[in-house]
C-alpha positions in Angstrom: 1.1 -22.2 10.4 1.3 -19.1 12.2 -0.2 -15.4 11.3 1.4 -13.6 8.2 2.2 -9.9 7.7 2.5 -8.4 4.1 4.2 -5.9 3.2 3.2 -3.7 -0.1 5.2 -1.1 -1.6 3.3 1.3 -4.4 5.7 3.4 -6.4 3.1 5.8 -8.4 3.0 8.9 -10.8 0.8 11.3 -10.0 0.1 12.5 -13.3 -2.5 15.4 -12.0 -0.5 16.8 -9.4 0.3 20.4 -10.3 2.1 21.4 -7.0 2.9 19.8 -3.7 -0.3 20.8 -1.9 -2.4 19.3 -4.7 0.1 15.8 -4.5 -0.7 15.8 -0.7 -3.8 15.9 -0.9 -4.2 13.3 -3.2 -1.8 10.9 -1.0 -3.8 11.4 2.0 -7.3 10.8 -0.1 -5.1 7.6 -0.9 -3.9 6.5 2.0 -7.2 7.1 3.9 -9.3 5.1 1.8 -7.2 2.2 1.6 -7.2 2.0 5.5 -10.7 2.7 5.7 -12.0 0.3 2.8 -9.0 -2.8 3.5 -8.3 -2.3 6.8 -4.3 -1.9 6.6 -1.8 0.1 8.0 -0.7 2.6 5.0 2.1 5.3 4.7 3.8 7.5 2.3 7.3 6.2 2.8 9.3 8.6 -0.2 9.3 11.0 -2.6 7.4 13.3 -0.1 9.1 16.2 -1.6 8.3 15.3 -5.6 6.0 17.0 -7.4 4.6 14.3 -9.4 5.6 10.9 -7.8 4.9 8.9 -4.0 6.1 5.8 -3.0 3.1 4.2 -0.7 3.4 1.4 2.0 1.3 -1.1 3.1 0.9 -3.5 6.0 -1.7 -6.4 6.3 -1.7 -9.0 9.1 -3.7 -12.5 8.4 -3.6 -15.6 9.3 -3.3 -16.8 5.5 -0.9 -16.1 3.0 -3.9 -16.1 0.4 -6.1 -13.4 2.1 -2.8 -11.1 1.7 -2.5 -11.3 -1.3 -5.7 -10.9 -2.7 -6.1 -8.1 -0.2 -2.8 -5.9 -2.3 -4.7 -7.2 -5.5 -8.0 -5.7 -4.9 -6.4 -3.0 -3.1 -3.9 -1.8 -6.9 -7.2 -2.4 -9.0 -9.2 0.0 -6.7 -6.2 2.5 -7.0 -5.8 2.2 -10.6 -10.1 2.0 -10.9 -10.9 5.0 -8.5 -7.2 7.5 -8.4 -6.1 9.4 -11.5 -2.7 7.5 -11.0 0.0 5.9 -13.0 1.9 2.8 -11.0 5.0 2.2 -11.9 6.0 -0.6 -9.8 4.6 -2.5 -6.7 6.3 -5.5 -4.4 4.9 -7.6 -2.9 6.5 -9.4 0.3 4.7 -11.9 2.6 6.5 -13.3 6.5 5.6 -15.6 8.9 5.3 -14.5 11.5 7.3 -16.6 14.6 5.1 -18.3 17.4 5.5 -17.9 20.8 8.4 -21.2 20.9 10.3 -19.4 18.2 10.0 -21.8 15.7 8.3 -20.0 11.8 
């Protein structure tokens, strides 16, 4: 099999966030750790403009299935371990990615 991308999508509270400066700063504290610490490709992708909740994205490229998702499962325990954050959903979805013939 081919290499796999994984796609991660954190829907959070931010429990501590008293105003929008204090929410973006925690999002970027966030978002910069997880791509320094699990080398993955991470955004805010909503709620930019909510006071108390940010939905996250994440991208990981391997070539197993497994190392993806053990990467998102370490990744939500350091969140919920090291951020004063609430999660209220995550999703998980995992693609082959097509070789060079076209064929998955």
């Amino acid at each position: 099999m081919g290499p796999f991308v994984g796609l991660l999508q954190l829907d959070l509270i931010i429990p501590s966030s008293n105003s929008l400066k204090d929410k973006r700063r925690i999002v970027k504290s966030l978002t910069q750790r997880l791509k320094n610490r699990f080398n993955a490709s991470v955004k805010e992708i909503s709620g930019q403009d909510l006071l108390q909740r940010a939905s996250i994205g994440v991208a990981v490229v391997s070539l197993k299935e497994s190392e993806i998702r053990e990467v998102f499962s370490r990744m939500v325990q350091h969140i919920l371990e090291e951020f004063d954050l609430e999660l209220l959903s995550s999703n998980i979805s995992v693609y082959s990615v097509l070789d060079g013939e076209g064929e998955p």
